[in-house]
C-alpha positions in Angstrom: -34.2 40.2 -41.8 -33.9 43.9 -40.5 -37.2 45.3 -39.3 -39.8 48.0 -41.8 -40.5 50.6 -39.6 -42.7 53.0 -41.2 -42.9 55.8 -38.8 -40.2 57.5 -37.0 -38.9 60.8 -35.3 -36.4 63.0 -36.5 -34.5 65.5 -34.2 -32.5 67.8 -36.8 -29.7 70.4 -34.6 -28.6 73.2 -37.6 -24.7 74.0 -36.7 -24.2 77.0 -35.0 -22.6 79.7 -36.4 -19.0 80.7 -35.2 -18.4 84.6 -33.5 -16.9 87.3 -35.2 -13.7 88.6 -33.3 -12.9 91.2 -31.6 -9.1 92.0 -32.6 -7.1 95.3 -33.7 -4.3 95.2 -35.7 -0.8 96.0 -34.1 2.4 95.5 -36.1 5.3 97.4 -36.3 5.1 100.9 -37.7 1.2 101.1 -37.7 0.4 103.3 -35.0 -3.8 102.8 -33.4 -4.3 99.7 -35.9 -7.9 99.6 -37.1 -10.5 96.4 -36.1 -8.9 93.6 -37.8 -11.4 90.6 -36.8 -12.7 88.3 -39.0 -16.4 86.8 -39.1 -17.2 83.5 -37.9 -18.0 80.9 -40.2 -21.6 79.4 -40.9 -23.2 76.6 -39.0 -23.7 73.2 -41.6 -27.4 72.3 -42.0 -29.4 68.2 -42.0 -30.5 68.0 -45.3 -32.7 65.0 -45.5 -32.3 63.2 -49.3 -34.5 61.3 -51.1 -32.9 57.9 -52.3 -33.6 54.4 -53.3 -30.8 53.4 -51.2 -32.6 52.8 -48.3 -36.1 51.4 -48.0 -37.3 52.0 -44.4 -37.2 54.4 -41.4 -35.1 51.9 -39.3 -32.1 54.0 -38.9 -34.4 56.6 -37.0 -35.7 54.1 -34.4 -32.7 54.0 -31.9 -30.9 57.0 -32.8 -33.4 60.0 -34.3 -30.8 62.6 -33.6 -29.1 64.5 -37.0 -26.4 67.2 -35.9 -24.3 69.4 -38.4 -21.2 71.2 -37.5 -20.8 74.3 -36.0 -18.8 76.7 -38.3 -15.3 78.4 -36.6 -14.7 81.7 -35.2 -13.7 84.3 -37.1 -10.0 85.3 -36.1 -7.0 88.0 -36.7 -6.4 89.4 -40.2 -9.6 89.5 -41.1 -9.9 85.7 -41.0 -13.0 84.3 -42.0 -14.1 81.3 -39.7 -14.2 77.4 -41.5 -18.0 77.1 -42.1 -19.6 74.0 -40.7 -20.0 71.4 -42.7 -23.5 69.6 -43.7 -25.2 66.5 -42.4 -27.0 64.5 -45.4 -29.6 62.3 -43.9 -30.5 59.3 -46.6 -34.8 58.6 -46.6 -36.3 56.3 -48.5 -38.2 58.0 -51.4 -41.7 58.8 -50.2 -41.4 59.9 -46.8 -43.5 62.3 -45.6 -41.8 64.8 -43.2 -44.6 66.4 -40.7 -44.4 68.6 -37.7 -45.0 67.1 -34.4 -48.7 68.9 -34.7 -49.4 66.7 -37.8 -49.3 69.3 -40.4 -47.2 67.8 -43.2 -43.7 69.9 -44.2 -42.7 68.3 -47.1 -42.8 65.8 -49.5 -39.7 63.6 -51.0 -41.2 61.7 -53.8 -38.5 61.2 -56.5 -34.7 60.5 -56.4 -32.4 63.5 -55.1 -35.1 65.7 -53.9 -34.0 67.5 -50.7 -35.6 68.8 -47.7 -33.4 71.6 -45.5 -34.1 69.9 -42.3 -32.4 72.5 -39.7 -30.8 75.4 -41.4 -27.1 76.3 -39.7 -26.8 80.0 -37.9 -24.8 82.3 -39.7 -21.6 82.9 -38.9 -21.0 86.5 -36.8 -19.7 89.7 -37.9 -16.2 90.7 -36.9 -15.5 93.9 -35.3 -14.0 95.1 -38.7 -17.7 95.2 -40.3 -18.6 97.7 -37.6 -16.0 99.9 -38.7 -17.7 103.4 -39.8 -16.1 107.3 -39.9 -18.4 108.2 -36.6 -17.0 104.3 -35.2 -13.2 104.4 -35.4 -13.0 101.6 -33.1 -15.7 98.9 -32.0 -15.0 96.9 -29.3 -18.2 94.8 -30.2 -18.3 91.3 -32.8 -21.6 89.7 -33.4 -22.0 86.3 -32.1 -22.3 83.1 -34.2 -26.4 82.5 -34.8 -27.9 79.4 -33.3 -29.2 76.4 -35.2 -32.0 75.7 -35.7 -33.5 72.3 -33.5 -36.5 71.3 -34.8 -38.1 67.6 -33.7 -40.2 66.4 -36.7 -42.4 62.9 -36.9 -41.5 60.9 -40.4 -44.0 58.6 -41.8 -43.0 56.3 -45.3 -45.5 55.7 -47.9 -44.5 53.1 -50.3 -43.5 54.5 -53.9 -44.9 51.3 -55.7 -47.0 50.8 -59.3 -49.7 49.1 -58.2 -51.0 47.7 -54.7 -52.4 44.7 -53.8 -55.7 45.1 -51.8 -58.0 43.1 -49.9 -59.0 40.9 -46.8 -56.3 38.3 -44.6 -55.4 35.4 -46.2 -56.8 35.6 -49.8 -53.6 35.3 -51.8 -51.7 38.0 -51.5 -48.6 37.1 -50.6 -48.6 34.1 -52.9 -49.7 36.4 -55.7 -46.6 38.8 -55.3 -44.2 36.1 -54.6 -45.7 34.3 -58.0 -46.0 37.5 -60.4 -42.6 38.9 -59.1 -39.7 38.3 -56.8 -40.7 39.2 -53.7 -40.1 36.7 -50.8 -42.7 37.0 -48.1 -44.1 34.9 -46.0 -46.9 32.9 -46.8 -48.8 30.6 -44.3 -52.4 29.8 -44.3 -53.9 32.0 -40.8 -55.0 35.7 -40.8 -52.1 38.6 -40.8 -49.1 36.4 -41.9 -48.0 39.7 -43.5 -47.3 42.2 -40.9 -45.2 45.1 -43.2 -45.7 45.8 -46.8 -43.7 43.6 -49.7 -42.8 45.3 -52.8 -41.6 43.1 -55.7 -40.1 44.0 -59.4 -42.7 42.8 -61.6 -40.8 41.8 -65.1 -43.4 41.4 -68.4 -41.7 41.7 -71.8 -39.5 44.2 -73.4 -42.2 46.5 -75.0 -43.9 46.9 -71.7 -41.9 48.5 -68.1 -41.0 46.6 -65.5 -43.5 48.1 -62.5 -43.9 47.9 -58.8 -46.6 45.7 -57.0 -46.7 46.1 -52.8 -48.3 43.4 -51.0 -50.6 45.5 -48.5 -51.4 43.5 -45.3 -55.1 42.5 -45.1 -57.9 44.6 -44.5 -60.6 43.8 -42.7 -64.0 45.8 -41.8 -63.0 48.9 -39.6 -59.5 48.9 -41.0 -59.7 52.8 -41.7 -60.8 53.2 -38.1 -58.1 51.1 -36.2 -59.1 47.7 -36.4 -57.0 45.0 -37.1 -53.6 45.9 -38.6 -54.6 46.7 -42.3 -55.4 50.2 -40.7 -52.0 50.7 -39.9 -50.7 50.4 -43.7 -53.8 52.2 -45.5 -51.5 55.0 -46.3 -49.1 52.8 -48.5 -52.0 52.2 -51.0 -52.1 56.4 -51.5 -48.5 56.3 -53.9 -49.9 53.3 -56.2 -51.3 54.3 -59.8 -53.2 51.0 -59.9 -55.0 49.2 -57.6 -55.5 45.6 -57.6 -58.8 44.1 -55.5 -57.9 40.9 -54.8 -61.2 38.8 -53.8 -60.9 35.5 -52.5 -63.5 33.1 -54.3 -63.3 30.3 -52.4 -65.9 28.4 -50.4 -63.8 28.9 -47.3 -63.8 32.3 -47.6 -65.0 34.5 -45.0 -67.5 36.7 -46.6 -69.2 36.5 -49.6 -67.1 38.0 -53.0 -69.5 40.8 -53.6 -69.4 41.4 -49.5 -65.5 41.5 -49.9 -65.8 43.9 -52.6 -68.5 46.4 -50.9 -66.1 46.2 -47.3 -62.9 46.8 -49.1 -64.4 49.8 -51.3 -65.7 51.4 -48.3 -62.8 50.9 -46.4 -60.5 52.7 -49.2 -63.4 55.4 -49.2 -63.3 56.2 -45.5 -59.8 56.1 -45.6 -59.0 58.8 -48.4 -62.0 59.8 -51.3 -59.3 60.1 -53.8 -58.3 56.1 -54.0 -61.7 55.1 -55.7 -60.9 57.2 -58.6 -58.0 55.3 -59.0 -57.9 53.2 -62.2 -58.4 49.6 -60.4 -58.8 45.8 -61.5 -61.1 43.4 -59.6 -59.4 39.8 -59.5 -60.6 36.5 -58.2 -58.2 34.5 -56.7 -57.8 30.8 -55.5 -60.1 29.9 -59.0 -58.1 26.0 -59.0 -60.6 25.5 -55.3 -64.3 24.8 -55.3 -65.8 28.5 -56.1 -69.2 29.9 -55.0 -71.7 31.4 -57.2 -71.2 35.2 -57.2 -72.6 38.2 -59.7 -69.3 40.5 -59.3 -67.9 41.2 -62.6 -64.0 40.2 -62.2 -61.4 41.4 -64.8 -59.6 38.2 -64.8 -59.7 35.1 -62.1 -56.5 33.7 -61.0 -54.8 30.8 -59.3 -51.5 31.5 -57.9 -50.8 27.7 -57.0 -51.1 26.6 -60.8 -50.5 29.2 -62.1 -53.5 29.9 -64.1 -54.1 33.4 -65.9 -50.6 34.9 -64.1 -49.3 36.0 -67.2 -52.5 37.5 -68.4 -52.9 39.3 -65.0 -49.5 40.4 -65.3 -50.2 42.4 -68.7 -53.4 43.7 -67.6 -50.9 45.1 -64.9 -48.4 46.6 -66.7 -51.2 48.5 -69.5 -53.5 49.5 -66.6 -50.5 51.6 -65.2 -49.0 52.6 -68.9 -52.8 54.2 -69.4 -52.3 55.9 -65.8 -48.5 56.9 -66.4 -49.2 60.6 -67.7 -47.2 62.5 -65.4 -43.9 64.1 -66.5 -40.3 63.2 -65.4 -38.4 65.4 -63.7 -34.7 64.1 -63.2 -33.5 68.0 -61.6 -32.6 68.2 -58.4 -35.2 69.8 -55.5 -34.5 71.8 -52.8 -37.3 72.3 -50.4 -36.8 74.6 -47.3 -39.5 75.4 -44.4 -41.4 78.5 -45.0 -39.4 81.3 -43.2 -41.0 82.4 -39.5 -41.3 86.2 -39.0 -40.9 88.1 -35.5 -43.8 87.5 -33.3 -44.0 89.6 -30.0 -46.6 88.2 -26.8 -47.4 89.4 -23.8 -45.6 87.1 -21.0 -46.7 88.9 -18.3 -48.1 92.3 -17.1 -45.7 94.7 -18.3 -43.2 91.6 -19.9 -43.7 91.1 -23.5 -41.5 88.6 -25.2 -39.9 89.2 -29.0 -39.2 86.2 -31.1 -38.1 85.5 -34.6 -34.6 84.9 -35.7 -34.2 88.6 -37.1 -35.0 89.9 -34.1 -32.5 87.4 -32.4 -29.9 88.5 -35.2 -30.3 91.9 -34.1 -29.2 91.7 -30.4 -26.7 89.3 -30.9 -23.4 91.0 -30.4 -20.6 89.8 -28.1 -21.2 93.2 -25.6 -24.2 94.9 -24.6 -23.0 97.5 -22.3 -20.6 99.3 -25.2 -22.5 102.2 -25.9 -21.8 101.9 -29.8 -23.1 98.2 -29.2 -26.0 99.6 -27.7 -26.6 102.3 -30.5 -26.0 99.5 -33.5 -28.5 97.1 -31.4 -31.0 100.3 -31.4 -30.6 101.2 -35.1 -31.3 97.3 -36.0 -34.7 97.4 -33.8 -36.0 100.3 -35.1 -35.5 98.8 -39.1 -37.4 95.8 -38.0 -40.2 98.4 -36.9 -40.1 96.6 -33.1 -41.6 99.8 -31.8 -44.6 99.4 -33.7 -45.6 96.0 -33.1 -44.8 97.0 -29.1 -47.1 99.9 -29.6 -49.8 97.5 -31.1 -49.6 95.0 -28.5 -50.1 97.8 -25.6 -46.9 97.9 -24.6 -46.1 101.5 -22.8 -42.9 103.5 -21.4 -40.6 101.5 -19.1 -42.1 97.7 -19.8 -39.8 95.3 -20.1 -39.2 93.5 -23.2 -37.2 90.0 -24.0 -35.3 89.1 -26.9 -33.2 85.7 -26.3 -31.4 86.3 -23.3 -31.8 90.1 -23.8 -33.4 92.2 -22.1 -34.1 96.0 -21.6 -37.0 98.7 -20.8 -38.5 99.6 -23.3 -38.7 103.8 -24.5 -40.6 104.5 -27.3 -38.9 106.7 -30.0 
């Protein structure tokens, strides 16, 4: 049985951009040709999907790298360079995609959404888009723009109905693997479940089929690392409906009403949000001697013969029709990282640094000694107001500034 991994790390590589070129045109009877090169095509870009294909992160555990293709060079003739083609990544619907800081990206909670993992650079301008009545002949192409390379940490959270809550060894497993057809393992110690089971739950033909997950147990101190339950606390976020399982028997660990109070708090501590689910207490193991308890229960169960299944199954399913009010959306979703700006720091006394992929954009052409280069390189500074944001960071006359690999002194005006 192939492994649930739950968390993993991406590493998504954009496709560079392909260069303009730097041709003129020479055929027969056209004296001093014009620039004839061609742009360069643009880099593909990871698109992560969404799909129910796939159910867990295990293709990122080994092999996290996603790379798109680099697009061609631009050539003769005004030939425009092959663009790179796209990587589609499949994810399993409900992965969260965060940055390696922690702060979450994006979201892909129904079919077909997409996230733009790594954008592709665009493709360079040929020396023919340089042409101009002052410029009769550039010897200058932009370069191809790079990639973008971004590492990101995924983390799944099961997309499931309803969830099955409560301490090691009260019935869980044997409840899903009763009520639907789920398969997991089911042995009488603590933590026989160590990933999350979701089965197809099947009631009647007026009432959805829905979703259960088999949560491993939680114990006191789950929402703060101990045991394993903690590690599987944010599968119970997706469900509609939760389902406190208590165990009623005399060899139960803790009292019902104690059960209740721990798993409550744990939920709480975990995320607010979860008690104000819509939720249904059960007792299991009822078929065993039972203790005395004052805990109201919606409905007490025995999963061994099969008492009250049936009955549980359609307080189930109308728990989560009465939750079921948000709308459908079958379009497709394109979701795309919030665009960066240009950001200049000071590196070093007199050395200021100038990031941001316009900036980039702006110095990237294939020759920076041509003095039309230069002037074009200039121009493109000045429109993205470079000078003032120097000024503002106390840059003065003759500092040196970075851009990429670029660099120059710096002369206000």
């Amino acid at each position: 049985m192939s492994a649930f991994i739950d968390e993993a790390q991406l590493h998504a590589k954009g496709g560079d951009g392909g260069a303009g070129a730097v041709v003129f045109l020479r055929e027969a009877h056209v004296a001093r040709g014009g620039p004839d090169g061609g742009d360069g095509g643009h880099g593909g870009s990871v698109l992560l999907v969404a799909t129910s294909k796939v159910s867990s992160l295990l293709g990122f555990k080994d092999h996290p790298h996603r790379r798109a293709e680099n697009g061609g060079h631009g050539g003769s003739k005004r030939k425009h360079g092959r663009n790179g083609e796209d990587t589609y990544v499949q994810v399993p619907i409900g992965t969260v995609i965060k940055s390696l800081d922690g702060d979450v990206v994006c979201e892909l909670n129904k079919e077909g959404e997409v996230f733009v993992g790594a954008s592709g650079g665009r493709g360079g301008h040929g020396n023919a888009r340089f042409l101009t009545n002052r410029r009769r002949a550039p010897h200058f192409a932009e370069q191809g723009e790079v990639g973008d390379e971004i590492w990101y940490n995924l983390e799944l959270k099961l997309m499931a109905d309803a969830a099955i809550v409560g301490f090691p060894n009260v019935g869980k497993s044997t409840l899903i693997s009763t009520i639907s057809n789920a398969k997991p393992l089911v042995a009488d110690y603590p933590f026989t479940t160590l990933r999350p089971h979701l089965g197809v739950v099947r009631v009647d033909d007026e009432l959805s089929d829905f979703v259960v997950a088999d949560i491993p147990g939680l114990i006191e101190g789950a929402s703060e690392g101990k045991g394993i339950g903690h590690a599987f606390l944010r599968h119970i976020e997706r469900a509609r409906v939760l389902i406190i399982l208590i165990d009623l028997s005399e060899t139960a660990p803790k009292s019902p009403e104690d059960q209740h109070e721990i798993l409550l708090k744990e939920l709480e501590q975990h995320n607010e949000e979860l008690l104000l689910r819509p939720r249904l207490i059960v007792g299991s193991k009822s078929d065993s001697d039972t203790v005395e308890h004052n805990l109201h229960l919606d409905i007490a169960i025995s999963s061994i013969i099969n008492s009250n299944i049936l009955e549980l199954k359609y307080l189930i399913a109308n728990k989560i029709k009465e939750s079921h009010t948000e709308s459908i959306n079958l379009s497709r979703v394109i979701y795309k990282p919030k665009p960066v700006g240009i950001s200049i720091e000071k590196i070093a006394d007199h050395t200021f640094r100038v990031t941001g992929r316009e900036a980039m954009r702006a110095v990237n052409l294939s020759s920076v000694y041509d003095p039309d280069a230069v002037a074009v390189i200039d121009e493109r500074l000045k429109n993205l107001r470079i000078d003032k944001i120097l000024r503002s960071k106390g840059a003065v006359e003759g500092d040196t500034v970075e851009i990429g690999d670029f660099s120059f002194e710096w002369f206000p005006n």
